[in-house]
Each structure stands twice: as structure tokens, then as C-alpha cells.
Jmol script that loads the backbone (N, CA, C; Angstrom):
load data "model"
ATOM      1  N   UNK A   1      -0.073-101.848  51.560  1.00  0.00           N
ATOM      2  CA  UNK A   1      -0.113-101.322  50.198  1.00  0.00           C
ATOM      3  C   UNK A   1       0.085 -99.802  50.240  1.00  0.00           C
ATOM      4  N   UNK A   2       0.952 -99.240  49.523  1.00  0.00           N
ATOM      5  CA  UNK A   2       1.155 -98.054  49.108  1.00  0.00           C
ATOM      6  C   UNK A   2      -0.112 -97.082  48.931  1.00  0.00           C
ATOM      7  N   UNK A   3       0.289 -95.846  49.513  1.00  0.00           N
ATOM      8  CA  UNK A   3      -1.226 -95.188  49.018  1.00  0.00           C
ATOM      9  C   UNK A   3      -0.579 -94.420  47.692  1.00  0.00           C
ATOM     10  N   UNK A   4      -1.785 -94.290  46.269  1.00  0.00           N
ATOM     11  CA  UNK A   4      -1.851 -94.090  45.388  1.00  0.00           C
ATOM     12  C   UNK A   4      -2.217 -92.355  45.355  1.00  0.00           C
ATOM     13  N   UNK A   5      -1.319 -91.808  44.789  1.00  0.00           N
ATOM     14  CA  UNK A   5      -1.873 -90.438  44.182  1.00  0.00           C
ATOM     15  C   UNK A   5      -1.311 -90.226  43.018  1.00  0.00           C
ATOM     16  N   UNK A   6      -2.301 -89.476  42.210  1.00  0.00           N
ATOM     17  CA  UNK A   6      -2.105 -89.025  41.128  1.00  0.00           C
ATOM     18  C   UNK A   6      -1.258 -87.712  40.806  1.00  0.00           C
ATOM     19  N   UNK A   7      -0.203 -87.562  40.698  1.00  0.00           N
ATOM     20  CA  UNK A   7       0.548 -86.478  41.675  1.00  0.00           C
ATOM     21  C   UNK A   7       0.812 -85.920  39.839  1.00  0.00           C
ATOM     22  N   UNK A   8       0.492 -86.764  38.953  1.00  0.00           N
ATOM     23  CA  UNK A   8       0.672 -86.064  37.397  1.00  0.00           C
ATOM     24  C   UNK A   8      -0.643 -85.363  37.206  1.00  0.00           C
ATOM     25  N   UNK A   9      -1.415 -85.833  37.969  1.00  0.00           N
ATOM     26  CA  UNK A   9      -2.496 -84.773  37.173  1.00  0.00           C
ATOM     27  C   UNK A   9      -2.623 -83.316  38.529  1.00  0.00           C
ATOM     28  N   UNK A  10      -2.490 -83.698  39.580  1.00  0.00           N
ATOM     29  CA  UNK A  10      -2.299 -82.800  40.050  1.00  0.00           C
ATOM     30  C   UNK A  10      -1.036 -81.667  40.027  1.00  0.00           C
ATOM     31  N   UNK A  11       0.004 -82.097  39.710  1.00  0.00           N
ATOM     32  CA  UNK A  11       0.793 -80.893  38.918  1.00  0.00           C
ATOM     33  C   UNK A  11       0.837 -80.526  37.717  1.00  0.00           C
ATOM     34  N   UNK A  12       0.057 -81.217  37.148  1.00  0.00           N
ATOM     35  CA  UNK A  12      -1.023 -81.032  36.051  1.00  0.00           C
ATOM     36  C   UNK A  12      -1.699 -79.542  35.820  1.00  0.00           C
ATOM     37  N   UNK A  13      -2.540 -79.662  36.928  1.00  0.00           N
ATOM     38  CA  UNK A  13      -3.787 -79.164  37.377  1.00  0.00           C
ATOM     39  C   UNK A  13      -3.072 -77.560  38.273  1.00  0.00           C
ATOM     40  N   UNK A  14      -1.987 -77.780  39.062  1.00  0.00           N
ATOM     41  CA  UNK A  14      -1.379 -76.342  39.315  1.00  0.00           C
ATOM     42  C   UNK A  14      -0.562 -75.949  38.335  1.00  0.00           C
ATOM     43  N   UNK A  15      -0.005 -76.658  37.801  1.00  0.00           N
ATOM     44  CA  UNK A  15       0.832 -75.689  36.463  1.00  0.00           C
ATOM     45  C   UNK A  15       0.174 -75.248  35.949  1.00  0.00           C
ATOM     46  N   UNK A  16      -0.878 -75.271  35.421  1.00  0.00           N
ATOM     47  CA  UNK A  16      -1.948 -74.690  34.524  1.00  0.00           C
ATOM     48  C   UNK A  16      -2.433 -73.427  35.311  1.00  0.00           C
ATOM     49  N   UNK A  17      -2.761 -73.097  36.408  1.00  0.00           N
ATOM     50  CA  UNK A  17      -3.259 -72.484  37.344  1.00  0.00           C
ATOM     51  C   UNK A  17      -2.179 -71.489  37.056  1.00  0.00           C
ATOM     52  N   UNK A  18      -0.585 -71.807  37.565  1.00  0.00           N
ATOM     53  CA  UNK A  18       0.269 -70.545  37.673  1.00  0.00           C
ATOM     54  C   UNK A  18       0.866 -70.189  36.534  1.00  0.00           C
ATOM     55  N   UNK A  19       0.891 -70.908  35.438  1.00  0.00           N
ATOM     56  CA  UNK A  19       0.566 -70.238  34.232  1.00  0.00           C
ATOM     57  C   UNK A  19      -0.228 -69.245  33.512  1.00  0.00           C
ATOM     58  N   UNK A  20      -1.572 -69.656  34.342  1.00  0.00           N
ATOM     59  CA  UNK A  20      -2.593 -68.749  34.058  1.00  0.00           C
ATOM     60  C   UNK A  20      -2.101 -67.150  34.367  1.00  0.00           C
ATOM     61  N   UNK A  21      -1.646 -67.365  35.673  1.00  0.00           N
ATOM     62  CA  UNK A  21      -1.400 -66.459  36.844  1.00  0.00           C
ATOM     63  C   UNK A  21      -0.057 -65.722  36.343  1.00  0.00           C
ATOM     64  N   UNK A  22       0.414 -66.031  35.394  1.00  0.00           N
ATOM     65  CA  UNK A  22       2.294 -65.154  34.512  1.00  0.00           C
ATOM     66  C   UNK A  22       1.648 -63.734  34.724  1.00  0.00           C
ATOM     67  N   UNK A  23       2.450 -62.911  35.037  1.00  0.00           N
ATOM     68  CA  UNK A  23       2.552 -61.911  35.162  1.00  0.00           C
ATOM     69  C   UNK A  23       1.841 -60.528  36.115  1.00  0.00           C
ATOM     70  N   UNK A  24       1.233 -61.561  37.236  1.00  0.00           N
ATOM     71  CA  UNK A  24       0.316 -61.358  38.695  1.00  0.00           C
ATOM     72  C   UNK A  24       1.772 -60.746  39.226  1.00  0.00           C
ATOM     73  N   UNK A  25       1.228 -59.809  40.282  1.00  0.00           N
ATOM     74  CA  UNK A  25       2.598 -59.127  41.307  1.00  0.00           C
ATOM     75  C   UNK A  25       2.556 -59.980  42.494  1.00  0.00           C
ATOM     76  N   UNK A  26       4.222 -60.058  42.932  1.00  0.00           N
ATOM     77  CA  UNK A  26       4.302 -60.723  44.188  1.00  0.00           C
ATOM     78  C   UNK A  26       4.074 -62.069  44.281  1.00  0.00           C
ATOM     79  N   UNK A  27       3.450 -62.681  45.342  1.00  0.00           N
ATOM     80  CA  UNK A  27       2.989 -63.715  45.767  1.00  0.00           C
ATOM     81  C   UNK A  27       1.986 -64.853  44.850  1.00  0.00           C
ATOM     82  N   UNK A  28       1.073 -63.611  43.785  1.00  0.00           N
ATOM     83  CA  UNK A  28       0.370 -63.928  43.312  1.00  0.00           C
ATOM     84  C   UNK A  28       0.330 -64.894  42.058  1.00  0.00           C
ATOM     85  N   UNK A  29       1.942 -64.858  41.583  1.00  0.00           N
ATOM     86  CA  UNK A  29       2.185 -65.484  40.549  1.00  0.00           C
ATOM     87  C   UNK A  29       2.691 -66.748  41.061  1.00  0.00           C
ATOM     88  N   UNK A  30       3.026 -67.346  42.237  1.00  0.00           N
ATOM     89  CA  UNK A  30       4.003 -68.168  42.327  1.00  0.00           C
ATOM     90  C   UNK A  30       3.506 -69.101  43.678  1.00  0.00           C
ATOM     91  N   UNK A  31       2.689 -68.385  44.588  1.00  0.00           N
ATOM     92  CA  UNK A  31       2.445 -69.686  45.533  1.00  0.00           C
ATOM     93  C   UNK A  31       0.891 -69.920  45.185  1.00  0.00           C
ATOM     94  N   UNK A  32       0.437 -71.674  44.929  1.00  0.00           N
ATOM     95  CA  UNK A  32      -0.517 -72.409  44.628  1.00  0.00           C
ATOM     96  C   UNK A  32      -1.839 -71.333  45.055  1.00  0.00           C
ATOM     97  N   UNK A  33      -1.749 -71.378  46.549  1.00  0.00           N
ATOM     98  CA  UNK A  33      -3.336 -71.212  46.777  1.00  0.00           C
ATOM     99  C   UNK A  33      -3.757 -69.485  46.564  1.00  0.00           C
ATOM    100  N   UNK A  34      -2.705 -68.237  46.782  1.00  0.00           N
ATOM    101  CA  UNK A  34      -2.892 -67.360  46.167  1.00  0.00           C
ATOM    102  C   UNK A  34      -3.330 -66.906  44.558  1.00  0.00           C
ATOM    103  N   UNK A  35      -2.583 -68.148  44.096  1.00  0.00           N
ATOM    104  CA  UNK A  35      -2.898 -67.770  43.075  1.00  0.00           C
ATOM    105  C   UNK A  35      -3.835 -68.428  42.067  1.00  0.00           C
ATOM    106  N   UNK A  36      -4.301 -69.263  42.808  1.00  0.00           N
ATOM    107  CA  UNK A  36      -5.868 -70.248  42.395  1.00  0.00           C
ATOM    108  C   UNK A  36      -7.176 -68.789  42.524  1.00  0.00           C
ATOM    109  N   UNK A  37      -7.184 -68.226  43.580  1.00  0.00           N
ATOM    110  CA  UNK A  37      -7.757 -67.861  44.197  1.00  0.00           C
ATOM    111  C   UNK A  37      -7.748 -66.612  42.988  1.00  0.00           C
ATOM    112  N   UNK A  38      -6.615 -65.497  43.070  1.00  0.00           N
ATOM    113  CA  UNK A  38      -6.592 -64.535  41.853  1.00  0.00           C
ATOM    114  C   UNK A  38      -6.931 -65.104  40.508  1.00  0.00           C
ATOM    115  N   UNK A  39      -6.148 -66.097  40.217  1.00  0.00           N
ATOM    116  CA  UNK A  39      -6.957 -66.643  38.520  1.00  0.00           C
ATOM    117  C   UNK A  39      -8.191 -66.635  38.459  1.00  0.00           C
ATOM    118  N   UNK A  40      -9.123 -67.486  39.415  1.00  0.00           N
ATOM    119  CA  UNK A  40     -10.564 -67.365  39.468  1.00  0.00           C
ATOM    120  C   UNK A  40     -11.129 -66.213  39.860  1.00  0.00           C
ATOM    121  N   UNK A  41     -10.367 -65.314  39.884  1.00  0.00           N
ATOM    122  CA  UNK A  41     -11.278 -63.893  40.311  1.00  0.00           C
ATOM    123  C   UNK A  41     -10.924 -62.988  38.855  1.00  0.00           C
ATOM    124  N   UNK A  42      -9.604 -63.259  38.346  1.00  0.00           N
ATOM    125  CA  UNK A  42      -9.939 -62.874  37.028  1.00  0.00           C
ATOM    126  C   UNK A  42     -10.370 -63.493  35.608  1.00  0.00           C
ATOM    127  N   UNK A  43     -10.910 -64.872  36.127  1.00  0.00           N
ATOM    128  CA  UNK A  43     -11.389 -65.575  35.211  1.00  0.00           C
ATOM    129  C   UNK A  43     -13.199 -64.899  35.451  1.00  0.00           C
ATOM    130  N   UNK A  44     -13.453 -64.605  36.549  1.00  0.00           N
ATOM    131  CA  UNK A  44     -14.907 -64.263  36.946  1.00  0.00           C
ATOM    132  C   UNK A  44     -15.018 -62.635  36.458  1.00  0.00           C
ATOM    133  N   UNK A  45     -14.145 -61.829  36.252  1.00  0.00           N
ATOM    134  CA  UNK A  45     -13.974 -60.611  35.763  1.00  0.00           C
ATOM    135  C   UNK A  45     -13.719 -60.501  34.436  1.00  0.00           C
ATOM    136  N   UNK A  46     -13.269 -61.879  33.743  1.00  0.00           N
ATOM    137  CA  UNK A  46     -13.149 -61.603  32.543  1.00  0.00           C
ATOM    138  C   UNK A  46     -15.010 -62.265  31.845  1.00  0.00           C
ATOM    139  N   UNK A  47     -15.223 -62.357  32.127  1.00  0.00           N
ATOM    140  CA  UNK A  47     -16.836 -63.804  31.981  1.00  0.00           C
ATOM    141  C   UNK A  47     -17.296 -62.127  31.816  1.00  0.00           C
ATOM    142  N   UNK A  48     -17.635 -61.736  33.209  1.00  0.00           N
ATOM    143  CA  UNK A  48     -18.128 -60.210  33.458  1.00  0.00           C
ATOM    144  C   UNK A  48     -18.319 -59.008  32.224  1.00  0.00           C
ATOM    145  N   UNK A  49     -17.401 -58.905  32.353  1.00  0.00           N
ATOM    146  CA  UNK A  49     -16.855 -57.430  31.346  1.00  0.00           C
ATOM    147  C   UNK A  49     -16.895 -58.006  29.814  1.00  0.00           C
ATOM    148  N   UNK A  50     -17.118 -59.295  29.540  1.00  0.00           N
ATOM    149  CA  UNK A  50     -17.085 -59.594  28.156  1.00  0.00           C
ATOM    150  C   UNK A  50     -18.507 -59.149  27.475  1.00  0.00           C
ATOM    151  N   UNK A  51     -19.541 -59.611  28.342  1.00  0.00           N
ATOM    152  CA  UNK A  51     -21.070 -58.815  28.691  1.00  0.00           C
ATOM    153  C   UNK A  51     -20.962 -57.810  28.793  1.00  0.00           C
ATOM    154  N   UNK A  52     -20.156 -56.702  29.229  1.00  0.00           N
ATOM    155  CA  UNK A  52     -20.127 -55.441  29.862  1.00  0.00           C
ATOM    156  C   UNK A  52     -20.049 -54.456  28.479  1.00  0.00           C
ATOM    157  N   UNK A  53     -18.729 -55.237  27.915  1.00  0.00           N
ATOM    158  CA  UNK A  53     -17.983 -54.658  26.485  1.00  0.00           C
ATOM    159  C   UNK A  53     -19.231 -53.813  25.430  1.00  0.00           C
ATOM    160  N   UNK A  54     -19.786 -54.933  25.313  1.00  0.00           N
ATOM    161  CA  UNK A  54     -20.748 -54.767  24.078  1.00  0.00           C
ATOM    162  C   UNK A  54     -21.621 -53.803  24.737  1.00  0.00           C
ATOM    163  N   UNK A  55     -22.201 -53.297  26.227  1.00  0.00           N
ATOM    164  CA  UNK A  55     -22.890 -52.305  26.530  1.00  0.00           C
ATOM    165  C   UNK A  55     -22.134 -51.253  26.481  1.00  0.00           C
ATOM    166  N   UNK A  56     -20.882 -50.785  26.715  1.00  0.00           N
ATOM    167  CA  UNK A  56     -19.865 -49.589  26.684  1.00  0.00           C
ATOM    168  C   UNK A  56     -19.658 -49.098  25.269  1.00  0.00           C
ATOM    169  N   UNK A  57     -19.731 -50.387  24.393  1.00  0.00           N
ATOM    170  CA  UNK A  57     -19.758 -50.031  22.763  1.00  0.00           C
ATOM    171  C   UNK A  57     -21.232 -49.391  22.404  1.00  0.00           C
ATOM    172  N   UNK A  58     -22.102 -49.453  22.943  1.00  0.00           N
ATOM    173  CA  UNK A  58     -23.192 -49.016  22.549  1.00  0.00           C
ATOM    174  C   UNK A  58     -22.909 -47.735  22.630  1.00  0.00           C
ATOM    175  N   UNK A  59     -22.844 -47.572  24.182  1.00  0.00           N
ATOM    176  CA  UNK A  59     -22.823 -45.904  24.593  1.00  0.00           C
ATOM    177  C   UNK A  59     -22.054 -45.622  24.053  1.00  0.00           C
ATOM    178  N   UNK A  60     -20.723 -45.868  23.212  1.00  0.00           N
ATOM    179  CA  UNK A  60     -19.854 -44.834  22.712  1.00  0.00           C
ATOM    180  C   UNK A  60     -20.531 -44.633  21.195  1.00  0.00           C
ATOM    181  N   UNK A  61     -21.014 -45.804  20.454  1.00  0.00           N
ATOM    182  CA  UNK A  61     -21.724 -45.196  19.367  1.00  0.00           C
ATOM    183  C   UNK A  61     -23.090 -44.582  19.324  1.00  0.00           C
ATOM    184  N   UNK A  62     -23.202 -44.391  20.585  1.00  0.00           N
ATOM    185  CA  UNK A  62     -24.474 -43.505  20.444  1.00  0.00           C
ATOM    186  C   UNK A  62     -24.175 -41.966  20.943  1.00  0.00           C
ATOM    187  N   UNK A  63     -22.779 -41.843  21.797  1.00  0.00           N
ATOM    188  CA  UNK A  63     -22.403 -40.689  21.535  1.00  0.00           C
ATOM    189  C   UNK A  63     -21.789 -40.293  20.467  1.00  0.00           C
ATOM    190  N   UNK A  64     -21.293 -40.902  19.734  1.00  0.00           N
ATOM    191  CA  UNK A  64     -20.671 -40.570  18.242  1.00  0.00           C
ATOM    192  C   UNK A  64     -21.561 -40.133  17.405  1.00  0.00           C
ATOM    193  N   UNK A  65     -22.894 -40.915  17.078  1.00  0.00           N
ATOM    194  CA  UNK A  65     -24.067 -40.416  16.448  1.00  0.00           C
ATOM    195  C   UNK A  65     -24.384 -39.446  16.964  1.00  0.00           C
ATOM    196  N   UNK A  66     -24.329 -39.129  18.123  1.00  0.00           N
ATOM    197  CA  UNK A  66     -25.288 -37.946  19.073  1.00  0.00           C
ATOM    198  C   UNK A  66     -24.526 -36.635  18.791  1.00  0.00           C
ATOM    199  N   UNK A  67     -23.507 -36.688  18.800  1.00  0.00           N
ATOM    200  CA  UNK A  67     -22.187 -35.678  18.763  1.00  0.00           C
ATOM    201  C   UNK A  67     -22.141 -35.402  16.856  1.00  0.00           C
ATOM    202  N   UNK A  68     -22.211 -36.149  16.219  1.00  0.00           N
ATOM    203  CA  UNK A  68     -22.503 -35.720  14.682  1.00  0.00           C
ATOM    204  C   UNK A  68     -23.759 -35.247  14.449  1.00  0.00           C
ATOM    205  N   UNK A  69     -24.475 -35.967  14.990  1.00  0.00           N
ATOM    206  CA  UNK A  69     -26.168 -35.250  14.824  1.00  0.00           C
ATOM    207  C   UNK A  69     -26.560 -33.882  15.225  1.00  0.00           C
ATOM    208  N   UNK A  70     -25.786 -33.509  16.256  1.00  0.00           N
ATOM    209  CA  UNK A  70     -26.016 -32.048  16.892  1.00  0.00           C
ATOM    210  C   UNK A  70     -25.261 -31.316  16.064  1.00  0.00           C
ATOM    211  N   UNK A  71     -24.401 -31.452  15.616  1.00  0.00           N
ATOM    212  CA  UNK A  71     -23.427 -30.814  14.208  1.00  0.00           C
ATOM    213  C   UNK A  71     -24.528 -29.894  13.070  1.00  0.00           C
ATOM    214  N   UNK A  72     -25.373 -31.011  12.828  1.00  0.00           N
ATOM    215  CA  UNK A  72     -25.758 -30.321  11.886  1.00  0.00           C
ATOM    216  C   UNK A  72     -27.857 -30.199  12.144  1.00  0.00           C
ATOM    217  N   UNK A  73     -27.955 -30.360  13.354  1.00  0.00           N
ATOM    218  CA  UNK A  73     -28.956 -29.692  14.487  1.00  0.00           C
ATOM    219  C   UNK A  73     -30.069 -30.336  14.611  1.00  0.00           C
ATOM    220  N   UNK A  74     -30.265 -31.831  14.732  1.00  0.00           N
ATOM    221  CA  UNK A  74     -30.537 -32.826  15.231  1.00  0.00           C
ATOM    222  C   UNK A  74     -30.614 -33.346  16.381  1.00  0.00           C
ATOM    223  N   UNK A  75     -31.130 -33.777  17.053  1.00  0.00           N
ATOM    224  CA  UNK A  75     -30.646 -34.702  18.479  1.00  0.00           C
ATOM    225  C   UNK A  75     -30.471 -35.880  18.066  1.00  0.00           C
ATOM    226  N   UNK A  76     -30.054 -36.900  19.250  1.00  0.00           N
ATOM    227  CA  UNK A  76     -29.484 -38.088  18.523  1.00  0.00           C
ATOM    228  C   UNK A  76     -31.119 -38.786  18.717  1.00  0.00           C
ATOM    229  N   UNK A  77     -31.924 -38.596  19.554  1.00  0.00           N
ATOM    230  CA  UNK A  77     -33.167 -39.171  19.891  1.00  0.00           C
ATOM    231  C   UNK A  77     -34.479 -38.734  18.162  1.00  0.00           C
ATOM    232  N   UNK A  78     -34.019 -37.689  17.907  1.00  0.00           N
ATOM    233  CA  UNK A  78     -35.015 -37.466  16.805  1.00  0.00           C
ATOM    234  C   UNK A  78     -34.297 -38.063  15.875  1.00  0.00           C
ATOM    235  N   UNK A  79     -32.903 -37.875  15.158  1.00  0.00           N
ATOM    236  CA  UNK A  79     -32.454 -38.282  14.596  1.00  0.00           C
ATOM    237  C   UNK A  79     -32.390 -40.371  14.303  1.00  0.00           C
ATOM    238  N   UNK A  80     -32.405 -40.801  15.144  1.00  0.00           N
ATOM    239  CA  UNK A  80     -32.901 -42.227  15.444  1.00  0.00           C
ATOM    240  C   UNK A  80     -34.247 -42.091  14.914  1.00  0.00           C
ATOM    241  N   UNK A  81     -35.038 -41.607  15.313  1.00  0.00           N
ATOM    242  CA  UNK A  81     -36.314 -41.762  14.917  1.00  0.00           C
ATOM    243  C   UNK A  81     -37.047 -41.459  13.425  1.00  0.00           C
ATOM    244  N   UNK A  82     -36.653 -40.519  12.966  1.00  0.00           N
ATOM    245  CA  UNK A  82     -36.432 -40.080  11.870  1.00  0.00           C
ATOM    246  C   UNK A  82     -36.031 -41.345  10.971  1.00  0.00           C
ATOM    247  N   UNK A  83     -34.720 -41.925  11.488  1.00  0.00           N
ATOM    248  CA  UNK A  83     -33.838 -42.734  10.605  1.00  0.00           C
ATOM    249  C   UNK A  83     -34.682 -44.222  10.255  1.00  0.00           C
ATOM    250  N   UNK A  84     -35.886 -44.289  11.519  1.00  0.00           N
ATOM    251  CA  UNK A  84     -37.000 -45.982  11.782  1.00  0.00           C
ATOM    252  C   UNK A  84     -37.576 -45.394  10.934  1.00  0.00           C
ATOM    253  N   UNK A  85     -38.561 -44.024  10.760  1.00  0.00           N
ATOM    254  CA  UNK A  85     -39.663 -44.208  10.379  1.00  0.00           C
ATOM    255  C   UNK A  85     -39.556 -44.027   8.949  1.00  0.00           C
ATOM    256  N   UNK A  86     -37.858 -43.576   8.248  1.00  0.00           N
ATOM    257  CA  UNK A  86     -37.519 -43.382   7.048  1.00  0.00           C
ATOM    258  C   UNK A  86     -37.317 -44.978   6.127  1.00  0.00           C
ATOM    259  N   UNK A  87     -37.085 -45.666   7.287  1.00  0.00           N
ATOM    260  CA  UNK A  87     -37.085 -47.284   6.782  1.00  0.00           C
ATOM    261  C   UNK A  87     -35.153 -47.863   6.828  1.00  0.00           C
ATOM    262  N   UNK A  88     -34.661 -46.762   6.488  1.00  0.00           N
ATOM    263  CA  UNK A  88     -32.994 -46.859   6.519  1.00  0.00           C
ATOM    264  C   UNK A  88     -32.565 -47.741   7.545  1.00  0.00           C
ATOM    265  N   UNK A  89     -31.789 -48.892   7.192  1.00  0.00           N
ATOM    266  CA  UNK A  89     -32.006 -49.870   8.483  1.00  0.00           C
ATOM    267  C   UNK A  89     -30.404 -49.704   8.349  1.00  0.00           C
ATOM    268  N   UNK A  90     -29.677 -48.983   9.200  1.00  0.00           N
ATOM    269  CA  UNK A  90     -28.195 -48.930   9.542  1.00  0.00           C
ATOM    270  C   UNK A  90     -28.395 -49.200  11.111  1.00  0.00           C
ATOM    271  N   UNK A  91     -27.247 -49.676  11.406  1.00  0.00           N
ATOM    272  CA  UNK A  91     -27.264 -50.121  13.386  1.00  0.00           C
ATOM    273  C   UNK A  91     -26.055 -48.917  13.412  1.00  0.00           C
ATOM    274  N   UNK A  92     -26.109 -48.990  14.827  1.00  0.00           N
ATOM    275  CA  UNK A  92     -25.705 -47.994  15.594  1.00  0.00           C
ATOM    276  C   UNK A  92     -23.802 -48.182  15.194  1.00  0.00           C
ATOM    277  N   UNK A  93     -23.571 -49.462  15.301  1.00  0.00           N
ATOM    278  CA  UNK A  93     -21.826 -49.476  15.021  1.00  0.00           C
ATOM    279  C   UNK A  93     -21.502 -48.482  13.379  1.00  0.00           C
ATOM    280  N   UNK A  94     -22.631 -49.030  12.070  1.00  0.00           N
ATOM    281  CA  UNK A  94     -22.208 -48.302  11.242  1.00  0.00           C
ATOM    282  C   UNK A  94     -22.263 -46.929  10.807  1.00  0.00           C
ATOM    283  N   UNK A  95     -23.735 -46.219  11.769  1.00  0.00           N
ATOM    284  CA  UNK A  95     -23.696 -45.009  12.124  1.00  0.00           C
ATOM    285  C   UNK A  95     -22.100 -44.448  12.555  1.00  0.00           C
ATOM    286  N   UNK A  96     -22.051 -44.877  13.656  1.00  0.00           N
ATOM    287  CA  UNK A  96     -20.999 -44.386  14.273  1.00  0.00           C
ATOM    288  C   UNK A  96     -19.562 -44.327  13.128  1.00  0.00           C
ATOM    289  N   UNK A  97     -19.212 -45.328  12.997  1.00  0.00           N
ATOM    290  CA  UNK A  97     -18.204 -45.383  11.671  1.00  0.00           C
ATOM    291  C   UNK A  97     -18.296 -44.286  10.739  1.00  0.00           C
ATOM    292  N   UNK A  98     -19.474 -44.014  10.282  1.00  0.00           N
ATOM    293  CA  UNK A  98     -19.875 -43.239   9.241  1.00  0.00           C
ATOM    294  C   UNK A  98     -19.478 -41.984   9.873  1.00  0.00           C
ATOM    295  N   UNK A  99     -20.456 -41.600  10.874  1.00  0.00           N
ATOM    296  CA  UNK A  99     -19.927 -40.254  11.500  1.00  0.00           C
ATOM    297  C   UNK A  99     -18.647 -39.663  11.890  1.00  0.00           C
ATOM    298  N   UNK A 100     -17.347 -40.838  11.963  1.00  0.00           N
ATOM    299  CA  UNK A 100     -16.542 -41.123  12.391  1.00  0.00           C
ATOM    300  C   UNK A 100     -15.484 -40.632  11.297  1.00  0.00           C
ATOM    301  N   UNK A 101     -15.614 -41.207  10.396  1.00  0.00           N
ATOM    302  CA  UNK A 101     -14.687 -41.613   9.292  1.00  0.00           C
ATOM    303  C   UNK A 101     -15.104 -40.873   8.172  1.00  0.00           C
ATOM    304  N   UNK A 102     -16.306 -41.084   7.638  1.00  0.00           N
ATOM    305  CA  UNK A 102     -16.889 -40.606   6.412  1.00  0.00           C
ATOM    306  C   UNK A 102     -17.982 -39.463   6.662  1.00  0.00           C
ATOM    307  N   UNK A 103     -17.733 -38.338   7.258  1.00  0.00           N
ATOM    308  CA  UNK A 103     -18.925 -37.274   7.356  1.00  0.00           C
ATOM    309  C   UNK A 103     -20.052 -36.963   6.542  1.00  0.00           C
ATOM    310  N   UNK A 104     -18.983 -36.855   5.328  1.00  0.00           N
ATOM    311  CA  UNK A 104     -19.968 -36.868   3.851  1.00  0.00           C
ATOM    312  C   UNK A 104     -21.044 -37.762   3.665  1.00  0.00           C
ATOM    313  N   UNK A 105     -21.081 -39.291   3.874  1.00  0.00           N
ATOM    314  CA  UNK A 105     -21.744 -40.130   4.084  1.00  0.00           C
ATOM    315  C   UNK A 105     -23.148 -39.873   4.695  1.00  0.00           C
ATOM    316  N   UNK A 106     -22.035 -39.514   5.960  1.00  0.00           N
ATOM    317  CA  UNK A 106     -23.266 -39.454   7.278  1.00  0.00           C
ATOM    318  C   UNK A 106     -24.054 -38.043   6.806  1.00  0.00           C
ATOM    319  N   UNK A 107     -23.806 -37.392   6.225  1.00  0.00           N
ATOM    320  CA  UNK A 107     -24.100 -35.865   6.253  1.00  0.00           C
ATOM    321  C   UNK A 107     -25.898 -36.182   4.660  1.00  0.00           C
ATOM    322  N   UNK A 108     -25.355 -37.268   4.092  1.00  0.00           N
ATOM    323  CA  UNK A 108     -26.237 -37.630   3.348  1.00  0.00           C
ATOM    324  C   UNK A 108     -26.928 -38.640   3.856  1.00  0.00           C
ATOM    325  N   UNK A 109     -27.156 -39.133   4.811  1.00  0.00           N
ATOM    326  CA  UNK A 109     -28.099 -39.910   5.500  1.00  0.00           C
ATOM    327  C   UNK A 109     -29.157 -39.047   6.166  1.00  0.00           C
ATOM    328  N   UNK A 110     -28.402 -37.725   6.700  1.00  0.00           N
ATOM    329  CA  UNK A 110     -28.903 -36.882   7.320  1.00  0.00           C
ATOM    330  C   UNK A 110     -30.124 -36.276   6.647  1.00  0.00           C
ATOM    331  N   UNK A 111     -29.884 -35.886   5.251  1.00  0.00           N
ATOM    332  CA  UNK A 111     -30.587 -34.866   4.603  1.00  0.00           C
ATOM    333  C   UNK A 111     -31.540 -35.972   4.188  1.00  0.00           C
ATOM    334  N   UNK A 112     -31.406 -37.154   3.829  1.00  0.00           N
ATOM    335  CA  UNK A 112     -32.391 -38.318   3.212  1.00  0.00           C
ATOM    336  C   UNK A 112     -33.469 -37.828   4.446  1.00  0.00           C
ATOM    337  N   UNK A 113     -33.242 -38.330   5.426  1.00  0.00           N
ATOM    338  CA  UNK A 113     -33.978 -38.746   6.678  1.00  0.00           C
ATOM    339  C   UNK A 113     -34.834 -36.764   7.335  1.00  0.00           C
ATOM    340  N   UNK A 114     -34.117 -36.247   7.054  1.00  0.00           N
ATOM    341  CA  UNK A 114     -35.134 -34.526   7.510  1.00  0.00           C
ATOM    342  C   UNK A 114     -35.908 -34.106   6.178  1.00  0.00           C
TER     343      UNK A 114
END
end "model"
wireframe off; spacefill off
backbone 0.3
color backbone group
């Protein structure tokens, strides 16, 4: 009896792989086990940094707040604090926006809160 393989799902299963892999340099796009190997290392880097994202967004809107707040002679640490114990419940993305885009805004949040 013939031995049986499933040879559709397994080219199945690498097309998908070097598809993944379009536009890898060299070797990386085109032979099987190189490029199993790179997909799963940027499938494990993308998992990574998706977690990472939302911490890098913090720090940039808290230098945006921090950097408008010293403007008009604030720190960004009093200024936060100020902003809890005033009750004003804005998060840090629309701070930042505000400081960003609309000064005027932010410049009247400011004076509410000192």
C-alpha cells in the first residue's frame, strides 16, 4: 500500500509561511526553513512591541503635557496633581492633543486647576 501524505495541506501550510515572509531580503523570503524561522521571530516581535506601543505613547504624552506645562511654569508632576485634586478627569492622550493642537484650551485648563 502506498504511503499517504497530505502534501495539500502541507503546501498549504508553507505557502502561507512565505507569504508571510514577501518582502524579507535574500534567502529569507524564499527557502522554507529560513523563512519559518524569520516569520516566527517577527511574529514574536510583533506580539512584543504591540504591548510596548501603548508604553512609548504614554511617554510621549507625558512629554507633551510636560513641555506645555513648563510654558506657562508648572511641572508636569504638579500640574497632574493639581489636575486629580481639581476633580478634571482628562487622560493623558487628551491632554496631550490639547497641548498639541489647541493651546488655548490647554491654557484654560491650566488657569482652572492653579
Amino acid at each position: 500500500m502506498p504511503r499517504s501524505v497530505n502534501a495539500v495541506a502541507s503546501r498549504a501550510r508553507r505557502k502561507r509561511i512565505i507569504k508571510l515572509a514577501k518582502g524579507y531580503w535574500g534567502r529569507r523570503k524564499n527557502v522554507w526553513t529560513i523563512a519559518k524561522n524569520a516569520v516566527e521571530r517577527g511574529l514574536q516581535y510583533a506580539y512584543r512591541d504591540r504591548k510596548a506601543k501603548k508604553g512609548e505613547f504614554r511617554k510621549l504624552w507625558i512629554q507633551r503635557i510636560n513641555a506645555a506645562a513648563r510654558t506657562h511654569g508648572l511641572s508636569y508632576s504638579e500640574f497632574m496633581g493639581k489636575l486629580a485634586s481639581s476633580g478634571i478627569q482628562l487622560n493623558r492622550k487628551v491632554l496631550a492633543d490639547l497641548a498639541m493642537n489647541n493651546p488655548e484650551a490647554f491654557k484654560e485648563i491650566l488657569n482652572k486647576v492653579a
